[in-house]
ChimeraX commands (.cxc) that place a marker at each C-alpha (Angstrom):
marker #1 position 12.40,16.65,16.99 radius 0.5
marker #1 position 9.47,14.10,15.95 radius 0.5
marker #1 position 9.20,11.77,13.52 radius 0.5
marker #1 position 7.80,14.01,10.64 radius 0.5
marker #1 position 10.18,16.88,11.35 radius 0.5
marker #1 position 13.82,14.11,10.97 radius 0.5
marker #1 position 12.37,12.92,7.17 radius 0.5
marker #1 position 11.45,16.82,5.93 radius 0.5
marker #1 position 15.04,17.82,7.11 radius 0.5
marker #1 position 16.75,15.06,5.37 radius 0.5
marker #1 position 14.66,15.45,2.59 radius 0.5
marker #1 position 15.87,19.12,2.88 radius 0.5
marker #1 position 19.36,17.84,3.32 radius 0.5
marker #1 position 19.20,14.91,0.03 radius 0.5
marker #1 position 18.07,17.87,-2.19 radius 0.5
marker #1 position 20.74,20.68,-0.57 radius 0.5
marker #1 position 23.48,17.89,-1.23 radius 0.5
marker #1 position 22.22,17.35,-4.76 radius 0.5
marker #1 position 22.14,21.14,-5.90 radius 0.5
marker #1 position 25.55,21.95,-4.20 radius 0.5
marker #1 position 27.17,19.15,-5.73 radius 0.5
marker #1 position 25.48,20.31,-9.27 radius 0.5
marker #1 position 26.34,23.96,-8.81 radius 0.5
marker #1 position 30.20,22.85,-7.61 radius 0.5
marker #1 position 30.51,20.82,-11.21 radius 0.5
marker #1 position 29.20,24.23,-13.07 radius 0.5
marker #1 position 30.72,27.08,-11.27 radius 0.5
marker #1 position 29.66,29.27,-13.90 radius 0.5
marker #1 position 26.21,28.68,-13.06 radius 0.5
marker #1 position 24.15,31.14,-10.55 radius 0.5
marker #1 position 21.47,29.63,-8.08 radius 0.5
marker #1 position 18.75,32.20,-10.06 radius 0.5
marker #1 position 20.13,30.57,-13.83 radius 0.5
marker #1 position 19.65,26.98,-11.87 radius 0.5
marker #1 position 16.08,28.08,-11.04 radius 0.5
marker #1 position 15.44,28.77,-14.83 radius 0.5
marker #1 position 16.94,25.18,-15.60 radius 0.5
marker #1 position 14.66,23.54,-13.13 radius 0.5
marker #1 position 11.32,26.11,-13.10 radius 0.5
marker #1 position 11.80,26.30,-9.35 radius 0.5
marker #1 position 11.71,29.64,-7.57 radius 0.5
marker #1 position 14.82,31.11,-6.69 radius 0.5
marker #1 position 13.58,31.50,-2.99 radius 0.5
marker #1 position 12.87,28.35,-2.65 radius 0.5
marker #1 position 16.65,27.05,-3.84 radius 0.5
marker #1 position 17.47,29.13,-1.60 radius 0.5
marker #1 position 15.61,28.08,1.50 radius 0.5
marker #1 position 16.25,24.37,0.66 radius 0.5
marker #1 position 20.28,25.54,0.36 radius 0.5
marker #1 position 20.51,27.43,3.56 radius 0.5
marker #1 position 18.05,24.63,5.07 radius 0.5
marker #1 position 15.86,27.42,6.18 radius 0.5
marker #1 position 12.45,25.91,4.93 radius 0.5
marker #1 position 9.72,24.47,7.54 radius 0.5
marker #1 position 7.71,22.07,5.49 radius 0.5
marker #1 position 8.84,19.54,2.82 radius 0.5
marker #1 position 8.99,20.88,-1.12 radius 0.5
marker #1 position 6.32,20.13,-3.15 radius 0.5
marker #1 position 6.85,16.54,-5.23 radius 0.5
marker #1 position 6.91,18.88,-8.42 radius 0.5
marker #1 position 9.75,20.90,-7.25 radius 0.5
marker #1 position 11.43,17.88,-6.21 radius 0.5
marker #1 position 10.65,16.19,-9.45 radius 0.5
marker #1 position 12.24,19.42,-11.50 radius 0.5
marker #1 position 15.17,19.64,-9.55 radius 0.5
marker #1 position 16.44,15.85,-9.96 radius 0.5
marker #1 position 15.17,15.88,-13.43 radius 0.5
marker #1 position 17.27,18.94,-14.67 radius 0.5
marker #1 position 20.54,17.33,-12.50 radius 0.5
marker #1 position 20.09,14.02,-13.69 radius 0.5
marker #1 position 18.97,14.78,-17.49 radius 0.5
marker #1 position 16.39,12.13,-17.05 radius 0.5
marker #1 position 12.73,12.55,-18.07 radius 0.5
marker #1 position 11.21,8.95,-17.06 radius 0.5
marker #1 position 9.73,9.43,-13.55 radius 0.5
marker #1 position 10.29,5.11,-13.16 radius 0.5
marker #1 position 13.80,5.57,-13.76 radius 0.5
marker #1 position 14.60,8.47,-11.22 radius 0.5
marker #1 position 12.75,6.49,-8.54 radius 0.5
marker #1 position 15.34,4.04,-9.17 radius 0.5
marker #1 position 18.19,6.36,-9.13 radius 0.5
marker #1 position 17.31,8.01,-5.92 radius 0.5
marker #1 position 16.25,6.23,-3.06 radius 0.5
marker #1 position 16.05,7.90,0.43 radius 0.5
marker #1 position 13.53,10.38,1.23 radius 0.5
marker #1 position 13.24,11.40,-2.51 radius 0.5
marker #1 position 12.74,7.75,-3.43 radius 0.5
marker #1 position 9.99,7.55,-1.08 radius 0.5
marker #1 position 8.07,11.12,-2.35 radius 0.5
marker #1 position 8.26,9.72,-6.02 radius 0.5
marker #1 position 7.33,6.35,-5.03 radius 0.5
marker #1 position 4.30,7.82,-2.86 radius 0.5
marker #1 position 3.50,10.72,-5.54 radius 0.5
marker #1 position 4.00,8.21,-9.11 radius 0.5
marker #1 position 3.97,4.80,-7.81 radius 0.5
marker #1 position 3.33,3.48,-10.96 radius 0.5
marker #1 position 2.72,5.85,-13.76 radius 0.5
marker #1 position 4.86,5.01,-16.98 radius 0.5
marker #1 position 4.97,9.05,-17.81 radius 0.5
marker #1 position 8.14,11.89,-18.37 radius 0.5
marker #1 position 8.68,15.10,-17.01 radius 0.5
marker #1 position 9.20,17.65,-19.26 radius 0.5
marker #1 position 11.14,20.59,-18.14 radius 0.5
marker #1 position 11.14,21.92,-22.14 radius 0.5
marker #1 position 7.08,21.34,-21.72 radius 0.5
marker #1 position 7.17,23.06,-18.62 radius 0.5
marker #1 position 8.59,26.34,-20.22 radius 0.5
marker #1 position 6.25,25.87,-23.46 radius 0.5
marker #1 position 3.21,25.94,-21.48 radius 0.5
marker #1 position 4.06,29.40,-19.71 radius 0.5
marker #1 position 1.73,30.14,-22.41 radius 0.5
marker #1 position -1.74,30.52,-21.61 radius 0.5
marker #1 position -3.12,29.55,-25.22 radius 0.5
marker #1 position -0.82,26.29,-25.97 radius 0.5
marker #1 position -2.07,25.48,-22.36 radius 0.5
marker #1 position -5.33,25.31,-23.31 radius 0.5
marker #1 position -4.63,23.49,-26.36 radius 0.5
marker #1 position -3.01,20.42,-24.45 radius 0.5
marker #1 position -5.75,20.51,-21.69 radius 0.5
marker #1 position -8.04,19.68,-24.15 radius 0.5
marker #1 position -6.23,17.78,-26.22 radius 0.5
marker #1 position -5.13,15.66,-23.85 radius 0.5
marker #1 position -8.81,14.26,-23.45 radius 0.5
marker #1 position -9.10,10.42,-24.51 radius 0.5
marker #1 position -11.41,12.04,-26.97 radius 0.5
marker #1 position -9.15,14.44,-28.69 radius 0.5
marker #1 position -10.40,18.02,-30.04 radius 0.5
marker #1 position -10.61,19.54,-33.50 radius 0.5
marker #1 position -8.63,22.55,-34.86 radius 0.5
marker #1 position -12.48,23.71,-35.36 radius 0.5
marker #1 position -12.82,23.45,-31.87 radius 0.5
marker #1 position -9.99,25.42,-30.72 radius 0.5
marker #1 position -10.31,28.21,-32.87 radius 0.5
marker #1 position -14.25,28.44,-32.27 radius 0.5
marker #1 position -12.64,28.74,-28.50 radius 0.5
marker #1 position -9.60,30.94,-29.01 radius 0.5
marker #1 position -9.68,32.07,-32.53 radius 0.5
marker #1 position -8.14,31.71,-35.70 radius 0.5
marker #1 position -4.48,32.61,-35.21 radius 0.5
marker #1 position -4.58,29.32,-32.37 radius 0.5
marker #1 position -3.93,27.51,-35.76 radius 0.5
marker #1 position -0.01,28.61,-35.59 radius 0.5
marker #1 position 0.56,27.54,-32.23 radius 0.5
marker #1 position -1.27,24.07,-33.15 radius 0.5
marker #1 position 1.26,23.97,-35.94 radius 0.5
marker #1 position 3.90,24.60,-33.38 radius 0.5
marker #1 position 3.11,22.09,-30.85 radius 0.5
marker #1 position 2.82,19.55,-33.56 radius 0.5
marker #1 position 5.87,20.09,-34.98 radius 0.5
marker #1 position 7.34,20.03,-31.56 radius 0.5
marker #1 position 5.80,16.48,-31.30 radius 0.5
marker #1 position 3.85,17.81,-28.02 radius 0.5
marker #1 position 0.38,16.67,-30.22 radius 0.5
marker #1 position 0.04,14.29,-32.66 radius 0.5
marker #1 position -2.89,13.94,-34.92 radius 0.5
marker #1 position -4.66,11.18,-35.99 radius 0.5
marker #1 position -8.52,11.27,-38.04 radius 0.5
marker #1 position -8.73,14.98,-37.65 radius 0.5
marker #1 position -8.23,15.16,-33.88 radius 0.5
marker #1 position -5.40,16.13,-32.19 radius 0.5
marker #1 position -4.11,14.63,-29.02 radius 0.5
marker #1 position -1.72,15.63,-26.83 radius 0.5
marker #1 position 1.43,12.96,-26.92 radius 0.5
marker #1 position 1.26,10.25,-23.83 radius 0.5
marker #1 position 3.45,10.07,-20.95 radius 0.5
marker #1 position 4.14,13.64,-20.33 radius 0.5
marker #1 position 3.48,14.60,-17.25 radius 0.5
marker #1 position 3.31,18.51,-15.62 radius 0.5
marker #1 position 4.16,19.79,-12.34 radius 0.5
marker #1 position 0.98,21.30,-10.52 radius 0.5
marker #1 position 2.27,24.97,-10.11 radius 0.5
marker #1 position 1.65,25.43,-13.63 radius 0.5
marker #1 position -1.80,24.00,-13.46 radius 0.5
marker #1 position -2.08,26.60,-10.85 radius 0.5
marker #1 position -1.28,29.34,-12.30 radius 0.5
marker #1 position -3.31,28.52,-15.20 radius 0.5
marker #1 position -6.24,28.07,-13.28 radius 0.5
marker #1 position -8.31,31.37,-13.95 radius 0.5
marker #1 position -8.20,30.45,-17.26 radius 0.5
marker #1 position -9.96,27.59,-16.66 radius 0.5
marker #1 position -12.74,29.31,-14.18 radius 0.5
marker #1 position -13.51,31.61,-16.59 radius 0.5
marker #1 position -15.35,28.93,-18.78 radius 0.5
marker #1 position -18.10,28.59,-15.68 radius 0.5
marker #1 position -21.02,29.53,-16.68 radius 0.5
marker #1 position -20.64,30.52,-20.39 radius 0.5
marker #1 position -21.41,28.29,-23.46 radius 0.5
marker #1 position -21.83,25.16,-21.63 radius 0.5
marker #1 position -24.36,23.02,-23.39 radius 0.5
marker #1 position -24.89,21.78,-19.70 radius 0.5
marker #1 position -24.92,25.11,-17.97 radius 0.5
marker #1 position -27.73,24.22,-15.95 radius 0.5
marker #1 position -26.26,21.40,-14.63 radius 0.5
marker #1 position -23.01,23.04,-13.49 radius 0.5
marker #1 position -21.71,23.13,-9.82 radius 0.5
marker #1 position -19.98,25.88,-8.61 radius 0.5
marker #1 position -19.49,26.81,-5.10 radius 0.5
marker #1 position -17.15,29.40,-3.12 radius 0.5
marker #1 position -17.16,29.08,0.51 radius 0.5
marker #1 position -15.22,30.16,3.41 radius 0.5
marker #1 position -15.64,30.34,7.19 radius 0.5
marker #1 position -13.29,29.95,9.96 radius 0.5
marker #1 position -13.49,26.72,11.55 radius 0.5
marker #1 position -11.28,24.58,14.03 radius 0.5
marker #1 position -8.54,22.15,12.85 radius 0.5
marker #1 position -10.58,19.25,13.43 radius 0.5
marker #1 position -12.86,20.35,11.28 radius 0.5
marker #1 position -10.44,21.52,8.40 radius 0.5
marker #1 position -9.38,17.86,8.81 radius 0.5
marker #1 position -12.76,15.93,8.11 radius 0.5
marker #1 position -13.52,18.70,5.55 radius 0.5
marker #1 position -10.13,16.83,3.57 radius 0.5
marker #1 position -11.02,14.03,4.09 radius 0.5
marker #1 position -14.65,13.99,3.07 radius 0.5
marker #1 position -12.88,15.87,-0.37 radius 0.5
marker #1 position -10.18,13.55,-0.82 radius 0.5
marker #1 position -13.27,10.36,-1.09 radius 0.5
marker #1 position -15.28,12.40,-3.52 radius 0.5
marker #1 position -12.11,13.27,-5.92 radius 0.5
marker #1 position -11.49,9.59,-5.51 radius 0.5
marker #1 position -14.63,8.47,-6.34 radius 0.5
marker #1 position -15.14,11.48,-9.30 radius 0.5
marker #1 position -11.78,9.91,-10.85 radius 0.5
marker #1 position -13.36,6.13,-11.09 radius 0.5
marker #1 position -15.70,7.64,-13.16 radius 0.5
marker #1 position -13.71,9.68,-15.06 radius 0.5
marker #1 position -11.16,7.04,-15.75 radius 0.5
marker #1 position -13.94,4.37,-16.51 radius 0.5
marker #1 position -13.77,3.56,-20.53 radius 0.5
marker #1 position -17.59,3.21,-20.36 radius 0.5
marker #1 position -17.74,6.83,-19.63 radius 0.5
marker #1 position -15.59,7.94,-22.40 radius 0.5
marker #1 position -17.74,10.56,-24.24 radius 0.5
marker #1 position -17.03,13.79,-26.19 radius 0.5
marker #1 position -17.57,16.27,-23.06 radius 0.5
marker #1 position -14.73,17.83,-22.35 radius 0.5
marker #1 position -15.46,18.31,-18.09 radius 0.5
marker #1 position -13.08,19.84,-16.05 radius 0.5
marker #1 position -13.18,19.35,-12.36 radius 0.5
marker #1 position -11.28,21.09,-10.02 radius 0.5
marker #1 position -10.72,19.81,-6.22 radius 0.5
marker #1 position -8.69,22.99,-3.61 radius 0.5
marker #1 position -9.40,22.58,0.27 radius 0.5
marker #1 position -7.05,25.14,1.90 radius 0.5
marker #1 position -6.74,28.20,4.65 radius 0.5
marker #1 position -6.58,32.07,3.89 radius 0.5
marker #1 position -3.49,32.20,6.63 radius 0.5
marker #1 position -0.86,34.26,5.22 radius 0.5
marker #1 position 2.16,32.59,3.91 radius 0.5
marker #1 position 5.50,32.39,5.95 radius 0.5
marker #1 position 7.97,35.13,5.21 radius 0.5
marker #1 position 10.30,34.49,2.27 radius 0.5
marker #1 position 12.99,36.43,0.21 radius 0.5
marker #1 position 12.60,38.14,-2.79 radius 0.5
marker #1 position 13.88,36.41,-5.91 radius 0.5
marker #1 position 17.29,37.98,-7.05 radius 0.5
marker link #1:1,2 radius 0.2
marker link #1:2,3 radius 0.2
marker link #1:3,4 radius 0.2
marker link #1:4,5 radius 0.2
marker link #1:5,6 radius 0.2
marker link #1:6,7 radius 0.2
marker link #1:7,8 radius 0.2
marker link #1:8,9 radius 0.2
marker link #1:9,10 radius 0.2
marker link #1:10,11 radius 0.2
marker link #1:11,12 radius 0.2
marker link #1:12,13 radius 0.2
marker link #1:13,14 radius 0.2
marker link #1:14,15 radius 0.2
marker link #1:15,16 radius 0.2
marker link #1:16,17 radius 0.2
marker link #1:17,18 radius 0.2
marker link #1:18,19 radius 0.2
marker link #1:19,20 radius 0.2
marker link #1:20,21 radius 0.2
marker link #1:21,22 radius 0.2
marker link #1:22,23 radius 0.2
marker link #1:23,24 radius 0.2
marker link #1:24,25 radius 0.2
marker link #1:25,26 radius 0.2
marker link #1:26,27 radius 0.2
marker link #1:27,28 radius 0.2
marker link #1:28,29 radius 0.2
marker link #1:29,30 radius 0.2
marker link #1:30,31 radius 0.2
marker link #1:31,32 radius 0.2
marker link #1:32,33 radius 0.2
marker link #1:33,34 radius 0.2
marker link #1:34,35 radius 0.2
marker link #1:35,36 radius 0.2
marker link #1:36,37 radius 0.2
marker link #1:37,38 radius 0.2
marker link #1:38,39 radius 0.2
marker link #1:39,40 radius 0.2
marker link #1:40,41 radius 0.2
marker link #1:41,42 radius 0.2
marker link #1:42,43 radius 0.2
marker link #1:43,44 radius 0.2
marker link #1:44,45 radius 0.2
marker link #1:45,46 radius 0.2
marker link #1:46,47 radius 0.2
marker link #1:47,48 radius 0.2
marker link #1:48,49 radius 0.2
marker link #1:49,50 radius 0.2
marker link #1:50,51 radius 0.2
marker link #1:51,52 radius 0.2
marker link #1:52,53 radius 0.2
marker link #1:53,54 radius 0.2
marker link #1:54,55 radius 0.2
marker link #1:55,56 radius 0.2
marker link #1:56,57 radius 0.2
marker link #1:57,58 radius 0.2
marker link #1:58,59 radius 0.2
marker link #1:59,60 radius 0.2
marker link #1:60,61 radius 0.2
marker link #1:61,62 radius 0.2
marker link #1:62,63 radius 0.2
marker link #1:63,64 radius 0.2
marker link #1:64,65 radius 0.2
marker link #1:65,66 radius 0.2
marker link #1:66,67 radius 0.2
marker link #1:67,68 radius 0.2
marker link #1:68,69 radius 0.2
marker link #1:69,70 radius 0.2
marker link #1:70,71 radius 0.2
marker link #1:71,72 radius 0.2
marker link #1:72,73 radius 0.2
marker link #1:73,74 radius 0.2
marker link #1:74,75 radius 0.2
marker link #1:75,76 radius 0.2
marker link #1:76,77 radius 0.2
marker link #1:77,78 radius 0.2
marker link #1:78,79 radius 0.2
marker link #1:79,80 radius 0.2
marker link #1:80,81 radius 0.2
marker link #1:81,82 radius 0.2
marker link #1:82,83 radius 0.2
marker link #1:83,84 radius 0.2
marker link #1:84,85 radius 0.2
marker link #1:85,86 radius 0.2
marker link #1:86,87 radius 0.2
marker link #1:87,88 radius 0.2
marker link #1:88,89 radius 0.2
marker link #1:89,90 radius 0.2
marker link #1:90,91 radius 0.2
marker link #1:91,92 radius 0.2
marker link #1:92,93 radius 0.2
marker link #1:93,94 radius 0.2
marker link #1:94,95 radius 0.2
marker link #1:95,96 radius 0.2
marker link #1:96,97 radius 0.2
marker link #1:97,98 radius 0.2
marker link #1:98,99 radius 0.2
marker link #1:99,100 radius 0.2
marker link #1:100,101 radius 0.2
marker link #1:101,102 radius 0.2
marker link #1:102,103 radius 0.2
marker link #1:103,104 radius 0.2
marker link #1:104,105 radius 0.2
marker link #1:105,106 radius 0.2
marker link #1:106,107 radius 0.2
marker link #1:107,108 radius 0.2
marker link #1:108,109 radius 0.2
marker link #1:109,110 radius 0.2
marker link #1:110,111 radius 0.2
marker link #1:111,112 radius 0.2
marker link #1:112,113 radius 0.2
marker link #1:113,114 radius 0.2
marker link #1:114,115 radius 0.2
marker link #1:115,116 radius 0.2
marker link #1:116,117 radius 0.2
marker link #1:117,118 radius 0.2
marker link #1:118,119 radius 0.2
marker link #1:119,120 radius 0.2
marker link #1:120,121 radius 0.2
marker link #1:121,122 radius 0.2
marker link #1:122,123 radius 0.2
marker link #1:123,124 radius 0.2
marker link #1:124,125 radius 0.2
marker link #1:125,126 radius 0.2
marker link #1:126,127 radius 0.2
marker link #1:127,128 radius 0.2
marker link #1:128,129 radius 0.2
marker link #1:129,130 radius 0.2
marker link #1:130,131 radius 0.2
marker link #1:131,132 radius 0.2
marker link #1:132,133 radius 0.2
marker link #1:133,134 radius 0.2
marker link #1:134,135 radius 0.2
marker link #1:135,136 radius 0.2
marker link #1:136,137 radius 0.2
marker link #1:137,138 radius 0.2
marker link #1:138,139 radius 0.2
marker link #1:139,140 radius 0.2
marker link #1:140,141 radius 0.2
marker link #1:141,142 radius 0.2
marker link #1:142,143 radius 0.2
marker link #1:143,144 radius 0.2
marker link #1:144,145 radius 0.2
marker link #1:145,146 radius 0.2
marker link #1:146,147 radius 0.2
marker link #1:147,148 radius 0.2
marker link #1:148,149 radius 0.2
marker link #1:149,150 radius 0.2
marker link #1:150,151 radius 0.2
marker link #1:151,152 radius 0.2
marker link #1:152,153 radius 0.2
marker link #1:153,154 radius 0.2
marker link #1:154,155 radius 0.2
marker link #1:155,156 radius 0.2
marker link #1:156,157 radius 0.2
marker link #1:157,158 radius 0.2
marker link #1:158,159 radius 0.2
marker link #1:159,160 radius 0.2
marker link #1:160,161 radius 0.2
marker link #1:161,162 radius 0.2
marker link #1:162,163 radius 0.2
marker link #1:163,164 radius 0.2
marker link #1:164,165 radius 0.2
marker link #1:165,166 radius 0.2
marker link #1:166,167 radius 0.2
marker link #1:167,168 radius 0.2
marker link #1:168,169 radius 0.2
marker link #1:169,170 radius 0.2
marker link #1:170,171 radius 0.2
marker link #1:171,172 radius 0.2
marker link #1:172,173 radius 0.2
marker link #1:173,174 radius 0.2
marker link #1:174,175 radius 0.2
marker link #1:175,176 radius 0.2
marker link #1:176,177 radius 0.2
marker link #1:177,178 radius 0.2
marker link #1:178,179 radius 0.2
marker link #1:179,180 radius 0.2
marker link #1:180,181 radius 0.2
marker link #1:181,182 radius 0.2
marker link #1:182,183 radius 0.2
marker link #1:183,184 radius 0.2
marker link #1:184,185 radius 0.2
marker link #1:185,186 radius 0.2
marker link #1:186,187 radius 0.2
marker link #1:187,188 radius 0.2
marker link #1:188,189 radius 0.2
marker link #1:189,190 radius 0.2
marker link #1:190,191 radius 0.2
marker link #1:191,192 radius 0.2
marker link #1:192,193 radius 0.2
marker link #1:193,194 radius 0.2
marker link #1:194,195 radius 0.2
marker link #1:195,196 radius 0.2
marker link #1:196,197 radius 0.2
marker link #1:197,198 radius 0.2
marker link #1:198,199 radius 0.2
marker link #1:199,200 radius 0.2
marker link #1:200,201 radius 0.2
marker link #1:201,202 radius 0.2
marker link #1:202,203 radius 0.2
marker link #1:203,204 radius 0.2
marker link #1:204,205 radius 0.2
marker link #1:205,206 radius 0.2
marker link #1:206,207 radius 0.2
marker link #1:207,208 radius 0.2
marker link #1:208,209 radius 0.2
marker link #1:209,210 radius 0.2
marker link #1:210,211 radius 0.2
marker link #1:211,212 radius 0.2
marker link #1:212,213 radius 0.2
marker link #1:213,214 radius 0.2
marker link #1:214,215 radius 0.2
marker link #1:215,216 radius 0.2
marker link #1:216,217 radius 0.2
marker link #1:217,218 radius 0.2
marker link #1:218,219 radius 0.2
marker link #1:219,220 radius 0.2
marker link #1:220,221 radius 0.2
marker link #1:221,222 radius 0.2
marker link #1:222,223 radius 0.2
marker link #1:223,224 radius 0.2
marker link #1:224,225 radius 0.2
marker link #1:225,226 radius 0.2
marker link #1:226,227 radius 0.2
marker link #1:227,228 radius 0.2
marker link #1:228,229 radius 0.2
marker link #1:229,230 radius 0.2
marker link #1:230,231 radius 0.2
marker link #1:231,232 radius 0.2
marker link #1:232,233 radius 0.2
marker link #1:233,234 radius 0.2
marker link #1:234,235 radius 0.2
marker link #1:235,236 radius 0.2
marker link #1:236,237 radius 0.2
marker link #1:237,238 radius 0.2
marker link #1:238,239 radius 0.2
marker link #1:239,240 radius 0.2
marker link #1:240,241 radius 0.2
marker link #1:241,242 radius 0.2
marker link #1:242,243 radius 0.2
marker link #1:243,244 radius 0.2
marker link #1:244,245 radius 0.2
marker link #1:245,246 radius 0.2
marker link #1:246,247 radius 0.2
marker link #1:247,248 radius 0.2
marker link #1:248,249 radius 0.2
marker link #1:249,250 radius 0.2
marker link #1:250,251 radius 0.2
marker link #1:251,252 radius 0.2
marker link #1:252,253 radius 0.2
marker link #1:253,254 radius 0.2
marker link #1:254,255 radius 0.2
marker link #1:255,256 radius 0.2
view
């Protein structure tokens, strides 16, 4: 067994320890009604329970299952309370970002319109109710109502935001992602100056390699400028970064 192999299994093991101890404290509750709790598949509980998974969980599944344990939303304070091979995924993943996890948020933005809504209102330059009904329609007003009254926006001069510090695991950004394709190409005051591309070929690992690596300097480089309060304009750009194979996944079971 190498190096990389020992820390996925003991991560495996910290997080099999952590549910079975949960689950033993509330018999009454079933591995799928967990799953709900947490917005983790049931296969994957499962796999992580019967130690029967080949690669380490993604930090967002790790992230919802310590969160909906622990009751505690402050990513700094769970990096404190676990240390081990979760400590080290949170403290490579958030090293230092001051934000929450939201399981409740999580759940609320199944929803493919408030989604929307917080994607864009979580731009440093807000958006306008005009905005989002121009983009969704008029009945978007009630779910704006809903998410204020939630406290998930806040507004402030006519804009709303969406509230700091809540943060969102990236299977949900996933899954919303064809909503957010679907605004290439139509309406954009810029859309000659958009840049889409879809490419695939098979190539060796090497290659896949350098191809991630060449991707991870430009996102790094893109975010600078994104996160540069020079560049703070009322543009709302969306970027979207995916290297990855067409293999077919592993095997797994069927959600009960």
């Amino acid at each position: 067994m190498n190096i990389e192999e020992k820390n996925s299994s003991q991560l495996v093991y910290e997080l099999k320890t952590l549910i079975e101890g949960y689950l033993q404290k509330h018999p009454s509750l079933s591995v799928h009604a967990f799953s709900k709790k947490c917005h983790v598949a049931t296969s994957t509980l499962r796999r992580i329970l019967t130690m029967e998974t080949r690669e380490d969980p993604a930090p967002s599944t790790i992230l919802g299952i310590v969160s909906a344990i622990s009751k505690e939303t402050n990513i700094q304070k769970l990096k404190k309370m676990y240390d081990g091979e979760i400590g080290k995924v949170f403290e490579k993943r958030y090293p230092a970002i001051q934000i929450n996890y939201s399981v409740d948020l999580v759940d609320i933005l199944q929803d493919r319109e408030a989604y929307v809504i917080c994607k864009l209102a979580a731009n440093r330059a807000g958006v306008t109710r005009e905005e989002l009904t121009h983009l969704l329609g008029n009945p978007v007003n009630n779910k704006i109502d809903d998410l204020l009254e939630q406290k998930i926006l806040i507004e402030d001069n006519n804009k709303l935001f969406k509230k700091p510090g809540l943060s969102l695991p990236e299977d949900l950004s996933l899954k919303h992602l064809p909503e957010l394709i679907r605004f290439v190409n139509k309406g954009s005051r810029y859309v000659d100056k958009n840049l889409y591309m879809s490419l695939s070929q098979s190539i060796s690992k090497d290659a896949y390699m350098e191809i991630g690596k060449i991707q991870s300097e430009a996102v790094k480089k893109i975010l600078s400028i994104i996160n540069n309060d020079n560049n703070i304009g009322e543009i709302p750009f969306f970027f979207v970064s995916i290297v990855d194979t067409m293999e077919a996944p592993n095997p797994v079971e069927n959600d009960k």
